[in-house]
N, CA, C and O atoms as CSV, one atom per row, in Angstrom:
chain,resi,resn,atom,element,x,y,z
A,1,UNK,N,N,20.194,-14.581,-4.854
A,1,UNK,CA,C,19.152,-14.225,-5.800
A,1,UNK,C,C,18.527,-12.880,-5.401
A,1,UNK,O,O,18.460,-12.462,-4.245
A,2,UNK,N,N,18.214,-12.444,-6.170
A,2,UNK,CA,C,17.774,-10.773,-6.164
A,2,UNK,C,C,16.249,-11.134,-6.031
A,2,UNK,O,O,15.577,-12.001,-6.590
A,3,UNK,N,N,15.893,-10.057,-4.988
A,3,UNK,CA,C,14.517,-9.809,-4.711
A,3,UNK,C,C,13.696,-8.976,-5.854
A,3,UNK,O,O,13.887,-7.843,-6.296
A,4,UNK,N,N,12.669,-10.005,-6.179
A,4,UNK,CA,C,11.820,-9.193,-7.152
A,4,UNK,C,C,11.425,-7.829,-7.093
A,4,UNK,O,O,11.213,-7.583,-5.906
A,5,UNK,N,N,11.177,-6.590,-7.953
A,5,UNK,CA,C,10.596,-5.432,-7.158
A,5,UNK,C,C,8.680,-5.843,-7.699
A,5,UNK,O,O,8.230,-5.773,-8.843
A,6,UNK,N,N,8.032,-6.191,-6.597
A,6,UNK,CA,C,6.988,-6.676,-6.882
A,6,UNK,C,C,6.089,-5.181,-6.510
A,6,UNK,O,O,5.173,-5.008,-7.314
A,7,UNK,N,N,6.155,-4.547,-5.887
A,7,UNK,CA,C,5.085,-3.570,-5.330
A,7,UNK,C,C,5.489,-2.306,-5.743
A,7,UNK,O,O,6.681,-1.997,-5.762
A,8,UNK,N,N,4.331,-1.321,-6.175
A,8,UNK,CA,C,4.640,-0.070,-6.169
A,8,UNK,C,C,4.216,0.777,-5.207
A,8,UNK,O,O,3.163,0.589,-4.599
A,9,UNK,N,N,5.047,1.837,-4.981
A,9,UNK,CA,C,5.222,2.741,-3.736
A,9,UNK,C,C,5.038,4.279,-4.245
A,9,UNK,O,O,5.904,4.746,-4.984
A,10,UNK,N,N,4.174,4.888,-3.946
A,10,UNK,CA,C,4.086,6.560,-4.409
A,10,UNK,C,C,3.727,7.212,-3.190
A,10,UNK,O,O,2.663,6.922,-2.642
A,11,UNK,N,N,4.520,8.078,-2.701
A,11,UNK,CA,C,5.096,9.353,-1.743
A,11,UNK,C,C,4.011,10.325,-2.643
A,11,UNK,O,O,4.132,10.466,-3.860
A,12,UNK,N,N,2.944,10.962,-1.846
A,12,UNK,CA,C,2.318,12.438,-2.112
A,12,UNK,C,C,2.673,13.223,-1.068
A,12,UNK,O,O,2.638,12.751,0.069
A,13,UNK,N,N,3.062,14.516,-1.291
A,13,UNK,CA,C,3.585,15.292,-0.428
A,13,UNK,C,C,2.265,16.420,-0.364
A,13,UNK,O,O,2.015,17.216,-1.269
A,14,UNK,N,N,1.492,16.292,0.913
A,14,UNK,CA,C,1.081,16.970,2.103
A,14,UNK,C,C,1.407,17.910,3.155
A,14,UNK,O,O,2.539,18.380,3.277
A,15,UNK,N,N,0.449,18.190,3.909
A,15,UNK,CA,C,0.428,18.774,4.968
A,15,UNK,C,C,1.379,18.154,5.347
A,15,UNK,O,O,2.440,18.708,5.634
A,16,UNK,N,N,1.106,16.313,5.458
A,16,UNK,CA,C,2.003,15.074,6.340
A,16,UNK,C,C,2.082,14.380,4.918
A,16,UNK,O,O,1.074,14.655,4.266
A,17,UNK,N,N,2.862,13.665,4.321
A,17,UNK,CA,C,2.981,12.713,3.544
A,17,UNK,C,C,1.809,11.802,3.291
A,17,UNK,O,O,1.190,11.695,4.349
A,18,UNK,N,N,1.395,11.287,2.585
A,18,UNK,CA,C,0.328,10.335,1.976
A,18,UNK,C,C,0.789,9.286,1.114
A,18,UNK,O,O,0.702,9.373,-0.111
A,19,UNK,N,N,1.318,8.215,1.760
A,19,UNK,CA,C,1.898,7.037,1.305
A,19,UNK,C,C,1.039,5.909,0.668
A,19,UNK,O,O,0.342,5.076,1.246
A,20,UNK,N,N,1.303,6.120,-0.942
A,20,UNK,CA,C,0.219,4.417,-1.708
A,20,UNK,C,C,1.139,3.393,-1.852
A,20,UNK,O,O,2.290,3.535,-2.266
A,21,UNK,N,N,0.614,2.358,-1.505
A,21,UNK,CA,C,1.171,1.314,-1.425
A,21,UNK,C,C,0.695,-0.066,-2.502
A,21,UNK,O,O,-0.031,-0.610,-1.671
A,22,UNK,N,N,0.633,-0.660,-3.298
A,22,UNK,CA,C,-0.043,-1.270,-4.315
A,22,UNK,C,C,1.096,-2.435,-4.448
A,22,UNK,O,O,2.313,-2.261,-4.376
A,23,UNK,N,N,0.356,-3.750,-4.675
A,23,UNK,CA,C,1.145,-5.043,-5.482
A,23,UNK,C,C,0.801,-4.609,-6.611
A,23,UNK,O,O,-0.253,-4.125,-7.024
A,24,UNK,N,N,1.910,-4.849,-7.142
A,24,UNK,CA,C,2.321,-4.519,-8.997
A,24,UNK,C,C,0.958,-4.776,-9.614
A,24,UNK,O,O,0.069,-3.929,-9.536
A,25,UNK,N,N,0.790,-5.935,-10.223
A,25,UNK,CA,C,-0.047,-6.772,-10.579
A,25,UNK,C,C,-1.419,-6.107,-10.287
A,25,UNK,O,O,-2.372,-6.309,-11.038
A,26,UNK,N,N,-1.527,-5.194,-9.026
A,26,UNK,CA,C,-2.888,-5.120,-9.013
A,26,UNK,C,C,-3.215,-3.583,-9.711
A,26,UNK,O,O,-4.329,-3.241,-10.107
A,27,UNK,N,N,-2.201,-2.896,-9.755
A,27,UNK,CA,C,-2.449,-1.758,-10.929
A,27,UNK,C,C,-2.676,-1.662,-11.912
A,27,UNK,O,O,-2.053,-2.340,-12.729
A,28,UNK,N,N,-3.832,-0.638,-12.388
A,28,UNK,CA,C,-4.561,-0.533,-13.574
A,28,UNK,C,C,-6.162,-1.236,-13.542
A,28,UNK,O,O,-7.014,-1.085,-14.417
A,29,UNK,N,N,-6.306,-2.080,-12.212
A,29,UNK,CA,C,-7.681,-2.518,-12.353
A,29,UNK,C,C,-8.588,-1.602,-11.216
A,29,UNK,O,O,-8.226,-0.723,-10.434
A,30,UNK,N,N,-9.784,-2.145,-11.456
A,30,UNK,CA,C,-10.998,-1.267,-10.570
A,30,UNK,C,C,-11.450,-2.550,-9.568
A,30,UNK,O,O,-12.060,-3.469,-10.115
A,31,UNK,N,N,-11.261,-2.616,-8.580
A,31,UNK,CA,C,-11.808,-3.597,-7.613
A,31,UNK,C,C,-13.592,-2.939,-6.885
A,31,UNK,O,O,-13.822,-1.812,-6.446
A,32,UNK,N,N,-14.257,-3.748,-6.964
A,32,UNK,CA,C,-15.717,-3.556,-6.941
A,32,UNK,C,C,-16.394,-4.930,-6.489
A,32,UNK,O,O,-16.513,-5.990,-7.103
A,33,UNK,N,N,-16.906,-4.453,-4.862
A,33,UNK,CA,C,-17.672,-5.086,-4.267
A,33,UNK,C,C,-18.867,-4.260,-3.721
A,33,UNK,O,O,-18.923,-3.849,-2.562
A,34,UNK,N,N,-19.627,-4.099,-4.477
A,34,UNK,CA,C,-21.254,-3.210,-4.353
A,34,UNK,C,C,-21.670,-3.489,-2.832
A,34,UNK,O,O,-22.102,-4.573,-2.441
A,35,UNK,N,N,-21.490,-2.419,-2.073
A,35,UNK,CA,C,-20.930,-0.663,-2.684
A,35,UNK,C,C,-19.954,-0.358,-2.685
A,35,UNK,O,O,-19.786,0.659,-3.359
A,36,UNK,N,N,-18.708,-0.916,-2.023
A,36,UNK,CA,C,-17.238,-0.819,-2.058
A,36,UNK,C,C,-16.519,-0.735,-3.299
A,36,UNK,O,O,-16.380,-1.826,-3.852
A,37,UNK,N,N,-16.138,0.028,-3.754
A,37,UNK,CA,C,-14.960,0.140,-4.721
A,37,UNK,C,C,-13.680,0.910,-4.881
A,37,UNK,O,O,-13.584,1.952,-4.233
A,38,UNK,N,N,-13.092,0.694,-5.337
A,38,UNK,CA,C,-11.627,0.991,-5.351
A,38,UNK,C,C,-11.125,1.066,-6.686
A,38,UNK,O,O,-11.259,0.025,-7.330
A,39,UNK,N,N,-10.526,2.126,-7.329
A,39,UNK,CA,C,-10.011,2.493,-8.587
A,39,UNK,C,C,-8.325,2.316,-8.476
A,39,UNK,O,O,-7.885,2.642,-7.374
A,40,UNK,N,N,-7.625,1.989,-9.161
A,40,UNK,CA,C,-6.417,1.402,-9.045
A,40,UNK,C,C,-5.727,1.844,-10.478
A,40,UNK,O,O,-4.672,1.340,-10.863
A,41,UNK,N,N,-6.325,2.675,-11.093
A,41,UNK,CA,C,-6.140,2.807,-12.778
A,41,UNK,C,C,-5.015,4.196,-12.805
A,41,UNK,O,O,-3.950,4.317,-13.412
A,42,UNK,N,N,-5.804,5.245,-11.800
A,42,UNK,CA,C,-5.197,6.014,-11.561
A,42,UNK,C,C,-3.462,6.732,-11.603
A,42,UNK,O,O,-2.550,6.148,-12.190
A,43,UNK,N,N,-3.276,8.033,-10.888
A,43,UNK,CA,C,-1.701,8.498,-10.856
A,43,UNK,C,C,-1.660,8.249,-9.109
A,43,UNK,O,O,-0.613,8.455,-8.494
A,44,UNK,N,N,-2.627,7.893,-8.570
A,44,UNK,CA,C,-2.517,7.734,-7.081
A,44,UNK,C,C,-1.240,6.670,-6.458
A,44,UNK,O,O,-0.285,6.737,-5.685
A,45,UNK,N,N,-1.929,5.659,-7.359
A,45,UNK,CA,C,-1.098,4.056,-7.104
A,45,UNK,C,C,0.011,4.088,-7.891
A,45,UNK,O,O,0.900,3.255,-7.719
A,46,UNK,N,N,0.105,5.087,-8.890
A,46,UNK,CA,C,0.949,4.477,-9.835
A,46,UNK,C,C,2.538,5.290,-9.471
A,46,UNK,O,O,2.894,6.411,-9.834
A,47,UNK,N,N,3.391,4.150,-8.527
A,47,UNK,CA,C,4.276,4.902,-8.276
A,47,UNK,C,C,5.671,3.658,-8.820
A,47,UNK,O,O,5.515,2.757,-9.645
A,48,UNK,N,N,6.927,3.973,-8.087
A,48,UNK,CA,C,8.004,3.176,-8.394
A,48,UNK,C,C,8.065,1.770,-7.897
A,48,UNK,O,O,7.941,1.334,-6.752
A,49,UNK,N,N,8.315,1.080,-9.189
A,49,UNK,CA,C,8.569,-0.683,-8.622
A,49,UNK,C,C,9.635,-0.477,-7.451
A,49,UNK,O,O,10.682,0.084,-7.773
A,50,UNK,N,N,9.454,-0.921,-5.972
A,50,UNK,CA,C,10.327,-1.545,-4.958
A,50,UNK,C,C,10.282,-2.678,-4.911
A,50,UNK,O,O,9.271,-3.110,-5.464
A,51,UNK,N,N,11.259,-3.826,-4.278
A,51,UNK,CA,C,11.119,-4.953,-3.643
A,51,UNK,C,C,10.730,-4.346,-2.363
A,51,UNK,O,O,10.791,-3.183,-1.964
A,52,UNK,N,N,10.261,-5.570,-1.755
A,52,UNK,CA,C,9.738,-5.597,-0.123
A,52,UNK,C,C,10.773,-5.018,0.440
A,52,UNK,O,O,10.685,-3.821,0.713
A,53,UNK,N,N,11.627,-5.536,0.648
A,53,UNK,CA,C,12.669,-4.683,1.793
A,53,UNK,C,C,12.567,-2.951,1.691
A,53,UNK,O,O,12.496,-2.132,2.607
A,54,UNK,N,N,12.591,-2.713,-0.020
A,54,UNK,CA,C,12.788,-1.144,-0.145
A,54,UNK,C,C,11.339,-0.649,0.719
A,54,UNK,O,O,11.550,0.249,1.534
A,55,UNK,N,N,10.141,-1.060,0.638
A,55,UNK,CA,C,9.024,-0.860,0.749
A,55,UNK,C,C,9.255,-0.674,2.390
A,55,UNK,O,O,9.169,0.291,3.149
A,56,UNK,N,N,9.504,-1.712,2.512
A,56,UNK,CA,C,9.760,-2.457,4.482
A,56,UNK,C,C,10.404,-0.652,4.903
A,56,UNK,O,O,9.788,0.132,5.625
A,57,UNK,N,N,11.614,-0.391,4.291
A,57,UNK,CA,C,12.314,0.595,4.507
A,57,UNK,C,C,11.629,1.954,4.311
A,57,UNK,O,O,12.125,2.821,5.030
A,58,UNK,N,N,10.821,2.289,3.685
A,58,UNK,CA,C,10.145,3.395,3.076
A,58,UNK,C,C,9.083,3.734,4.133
A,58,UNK,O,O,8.703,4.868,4.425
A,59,UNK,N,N,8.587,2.362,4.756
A,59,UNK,CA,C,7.500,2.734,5.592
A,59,UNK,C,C,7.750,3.213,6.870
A,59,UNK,O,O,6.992,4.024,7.402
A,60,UNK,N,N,9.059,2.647,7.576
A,60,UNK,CA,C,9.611,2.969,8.779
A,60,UNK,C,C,10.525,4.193,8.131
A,60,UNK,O,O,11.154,4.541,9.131
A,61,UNK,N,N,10.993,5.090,7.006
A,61,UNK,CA,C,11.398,6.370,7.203
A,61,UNK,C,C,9.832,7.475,7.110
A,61,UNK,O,O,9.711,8.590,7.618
A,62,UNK,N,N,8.832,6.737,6.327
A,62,UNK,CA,C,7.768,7.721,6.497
A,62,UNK,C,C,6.767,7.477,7.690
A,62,UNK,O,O,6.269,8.531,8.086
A,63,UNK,N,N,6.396,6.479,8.284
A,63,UNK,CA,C,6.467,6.386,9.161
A,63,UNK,C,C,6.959,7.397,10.328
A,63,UNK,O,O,6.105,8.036,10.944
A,64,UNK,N,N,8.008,7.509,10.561
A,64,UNK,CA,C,8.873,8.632,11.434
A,64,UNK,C,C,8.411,10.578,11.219
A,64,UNK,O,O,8.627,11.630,11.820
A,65,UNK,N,N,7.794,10.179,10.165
A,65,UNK,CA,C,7.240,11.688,9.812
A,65,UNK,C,C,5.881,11.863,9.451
A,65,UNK,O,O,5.327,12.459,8.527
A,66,UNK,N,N,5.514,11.240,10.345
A,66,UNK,CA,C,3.824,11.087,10.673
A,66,UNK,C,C,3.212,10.542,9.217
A,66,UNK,O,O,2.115,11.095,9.299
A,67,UNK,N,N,3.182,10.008,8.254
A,67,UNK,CA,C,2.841,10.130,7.143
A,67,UNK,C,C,1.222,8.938,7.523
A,67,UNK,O,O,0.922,8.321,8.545
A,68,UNK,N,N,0.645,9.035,6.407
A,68,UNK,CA,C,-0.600,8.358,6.270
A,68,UNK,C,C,-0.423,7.341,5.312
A,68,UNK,O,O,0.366,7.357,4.367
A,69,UNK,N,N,-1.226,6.444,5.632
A,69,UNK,CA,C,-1.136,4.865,4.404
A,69,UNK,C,C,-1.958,4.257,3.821
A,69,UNK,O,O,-2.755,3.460,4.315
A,70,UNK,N,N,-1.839,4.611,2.536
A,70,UNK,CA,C,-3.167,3.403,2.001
A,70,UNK,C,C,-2.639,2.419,1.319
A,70,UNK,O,O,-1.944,2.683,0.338
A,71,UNK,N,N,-2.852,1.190,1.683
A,71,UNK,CA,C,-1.602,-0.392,1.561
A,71,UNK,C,C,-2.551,-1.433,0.813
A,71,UNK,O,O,-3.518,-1.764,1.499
A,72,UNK,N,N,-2.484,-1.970,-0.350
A,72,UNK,CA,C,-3.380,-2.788,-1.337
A,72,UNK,C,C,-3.016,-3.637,-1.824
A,72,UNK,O,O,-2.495,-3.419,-2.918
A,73,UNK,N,N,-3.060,-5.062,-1.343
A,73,UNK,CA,C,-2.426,-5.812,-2.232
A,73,UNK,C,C,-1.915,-6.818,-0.649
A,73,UNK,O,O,-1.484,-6.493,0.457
A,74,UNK,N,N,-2.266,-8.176,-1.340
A,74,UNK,CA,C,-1.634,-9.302,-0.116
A,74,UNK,C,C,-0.146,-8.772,0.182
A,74,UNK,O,O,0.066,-8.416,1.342
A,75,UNK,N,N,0.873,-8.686,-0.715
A,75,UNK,CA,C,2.020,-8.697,-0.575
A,75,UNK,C,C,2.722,-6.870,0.596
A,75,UNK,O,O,3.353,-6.645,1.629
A,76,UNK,N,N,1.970,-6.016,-0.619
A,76,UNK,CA,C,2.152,-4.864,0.762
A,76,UNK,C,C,1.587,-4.827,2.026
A,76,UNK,O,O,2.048,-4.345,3.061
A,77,UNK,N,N,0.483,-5.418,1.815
A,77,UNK,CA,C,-0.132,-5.582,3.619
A,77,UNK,C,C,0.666,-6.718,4.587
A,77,UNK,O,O,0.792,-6.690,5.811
A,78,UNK,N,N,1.074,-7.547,3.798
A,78,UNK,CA,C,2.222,-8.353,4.719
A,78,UNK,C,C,3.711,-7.924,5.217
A,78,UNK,O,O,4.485,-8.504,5.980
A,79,UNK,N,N,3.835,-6.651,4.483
A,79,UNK,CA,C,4.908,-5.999,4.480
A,79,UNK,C,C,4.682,-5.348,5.708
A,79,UNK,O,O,5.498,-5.409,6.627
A,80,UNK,N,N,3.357,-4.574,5.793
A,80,UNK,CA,C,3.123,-3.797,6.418
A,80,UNK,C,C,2.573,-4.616,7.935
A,80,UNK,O,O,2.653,-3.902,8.935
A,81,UNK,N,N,2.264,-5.436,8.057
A,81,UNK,CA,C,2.108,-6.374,9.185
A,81,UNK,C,C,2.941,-6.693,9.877
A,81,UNK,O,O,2.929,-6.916,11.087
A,82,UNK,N,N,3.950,-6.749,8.939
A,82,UNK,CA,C,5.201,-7.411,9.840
A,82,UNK,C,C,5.954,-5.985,10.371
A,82,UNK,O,O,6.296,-6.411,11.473
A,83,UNK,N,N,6.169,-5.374,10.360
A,83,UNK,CA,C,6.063,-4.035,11.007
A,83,UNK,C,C,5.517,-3.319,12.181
A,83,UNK,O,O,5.929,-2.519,13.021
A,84,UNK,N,N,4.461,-3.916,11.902
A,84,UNK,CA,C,3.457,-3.669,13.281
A,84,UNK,C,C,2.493,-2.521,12.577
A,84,UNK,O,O,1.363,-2.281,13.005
A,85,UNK,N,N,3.097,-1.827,11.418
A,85,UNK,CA,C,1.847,-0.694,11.063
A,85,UNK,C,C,0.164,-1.114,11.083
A,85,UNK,O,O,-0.704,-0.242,11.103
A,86,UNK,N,N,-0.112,-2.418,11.076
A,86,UNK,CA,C,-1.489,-2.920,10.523
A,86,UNK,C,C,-2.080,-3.789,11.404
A,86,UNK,O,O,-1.079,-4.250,11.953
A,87,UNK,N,N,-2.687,-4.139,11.735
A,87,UNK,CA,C,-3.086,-5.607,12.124
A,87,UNK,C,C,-4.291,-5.800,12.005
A,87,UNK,O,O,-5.037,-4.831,11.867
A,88,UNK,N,N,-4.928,-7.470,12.036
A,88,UNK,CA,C,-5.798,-7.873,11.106
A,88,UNK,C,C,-6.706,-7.356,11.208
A,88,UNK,O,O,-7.204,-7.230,10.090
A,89,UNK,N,N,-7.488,-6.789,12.194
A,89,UNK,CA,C,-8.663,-5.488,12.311
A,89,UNK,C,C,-8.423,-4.565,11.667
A,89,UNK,O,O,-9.232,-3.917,11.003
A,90,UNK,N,N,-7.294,-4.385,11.775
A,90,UNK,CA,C,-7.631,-3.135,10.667
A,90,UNK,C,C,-7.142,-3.273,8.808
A,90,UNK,O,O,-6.619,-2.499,8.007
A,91,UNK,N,N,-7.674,-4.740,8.744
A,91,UNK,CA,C,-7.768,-4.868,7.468
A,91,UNK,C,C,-8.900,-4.974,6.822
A,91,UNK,O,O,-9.589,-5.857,7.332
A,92,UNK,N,N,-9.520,-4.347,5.712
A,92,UNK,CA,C,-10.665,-5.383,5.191
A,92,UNK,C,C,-10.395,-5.586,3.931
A,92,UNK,O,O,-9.201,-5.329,3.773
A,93,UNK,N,N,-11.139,-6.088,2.425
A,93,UNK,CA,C,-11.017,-6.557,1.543
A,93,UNK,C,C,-12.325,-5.702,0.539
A,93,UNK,O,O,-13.388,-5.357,1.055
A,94,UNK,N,N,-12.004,-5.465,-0.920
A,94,UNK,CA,C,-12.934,-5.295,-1.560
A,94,UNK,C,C,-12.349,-6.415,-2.909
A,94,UNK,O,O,-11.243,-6.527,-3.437
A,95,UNK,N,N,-13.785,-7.195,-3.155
A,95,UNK,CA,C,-13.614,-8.086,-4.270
A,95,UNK,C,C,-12.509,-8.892,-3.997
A,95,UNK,O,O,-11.814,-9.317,-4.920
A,96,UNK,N,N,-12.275,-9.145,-2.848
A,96,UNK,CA,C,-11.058,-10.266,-2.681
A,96,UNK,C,C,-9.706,-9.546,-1.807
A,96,UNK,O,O,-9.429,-9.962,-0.682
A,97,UNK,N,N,-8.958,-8.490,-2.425
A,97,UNK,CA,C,-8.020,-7.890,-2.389
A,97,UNK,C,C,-8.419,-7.377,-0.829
A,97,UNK,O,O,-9.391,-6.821,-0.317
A,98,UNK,N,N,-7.110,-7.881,-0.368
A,98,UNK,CA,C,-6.914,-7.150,1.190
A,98,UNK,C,C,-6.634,-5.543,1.180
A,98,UNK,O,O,-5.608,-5.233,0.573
A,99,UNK,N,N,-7.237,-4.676,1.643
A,99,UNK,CA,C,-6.545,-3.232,1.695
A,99,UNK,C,C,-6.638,-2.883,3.432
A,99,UNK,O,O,-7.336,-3.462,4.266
A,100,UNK,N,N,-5.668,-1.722,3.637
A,100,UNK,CA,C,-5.859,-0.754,5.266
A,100,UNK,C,C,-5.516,0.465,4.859
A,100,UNK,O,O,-4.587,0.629,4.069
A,101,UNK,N,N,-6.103,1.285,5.267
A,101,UNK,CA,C,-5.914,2.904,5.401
A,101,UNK,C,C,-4.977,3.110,6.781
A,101,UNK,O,O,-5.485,2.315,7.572
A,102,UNK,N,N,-4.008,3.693,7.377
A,102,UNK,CA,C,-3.271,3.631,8.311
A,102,UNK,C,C,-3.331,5.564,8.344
A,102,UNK,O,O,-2.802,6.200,7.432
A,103,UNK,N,N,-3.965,6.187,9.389
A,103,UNK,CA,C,-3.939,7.236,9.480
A,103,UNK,C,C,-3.290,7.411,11.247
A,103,UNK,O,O,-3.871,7.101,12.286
A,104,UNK,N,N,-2.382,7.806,11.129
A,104,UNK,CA,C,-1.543,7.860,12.872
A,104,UNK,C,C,-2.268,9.400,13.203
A,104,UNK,O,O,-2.057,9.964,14.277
């Protein structure tokens, strides 16, 4: 059975790369926990459907080239956990939704 492509992935090219990371599903909404908020509507998040593995793969080639991460969504932060990029300190949540900023 074929792996869903559940998450989207958008590469900004930088100084160093600037990697968004988003579960499908959670694009197009505004997450808001006063004062915390997070816009998701945007061209930031809005990148190509991957499955996990492609994602898994994307992070360990950008990764390797110093890149930066902003990871949203249960499903990419588990991606990104299992990796070692994250761990649970350096997660927090707005309105529910787990997010991490990963700046190496």
């Amino acid at each position: 059975m074929e792996e869903e492509k559940s998450i989207l992935i958008n590469i900004h090219k930088s100084y160093r790369p600037v990697v968004a990371i988003c579960d499908k599903e959670l694009y197009g909404k505004k997450l808001i926990d006063d004062p915390k908020q997070l816009d998701l509507t945007g061209p930031f998040f809005k990148g190509e459907e991957k499955t996990q593995k492609e994602v898994q793969q994307a992070i360990i080639d950008y990764n390797q080239e110093d890149a930066t991460f902003n990871i949203v969504g249960e499903r990419s932060i588990e991606v990104a956990k299992n990796l070692g990029l994250v761990k649970d300190e350096g997660i927090t949540d707005i309105d529910g939704i787990p997010l991490a900023l990963v700046l190496l």
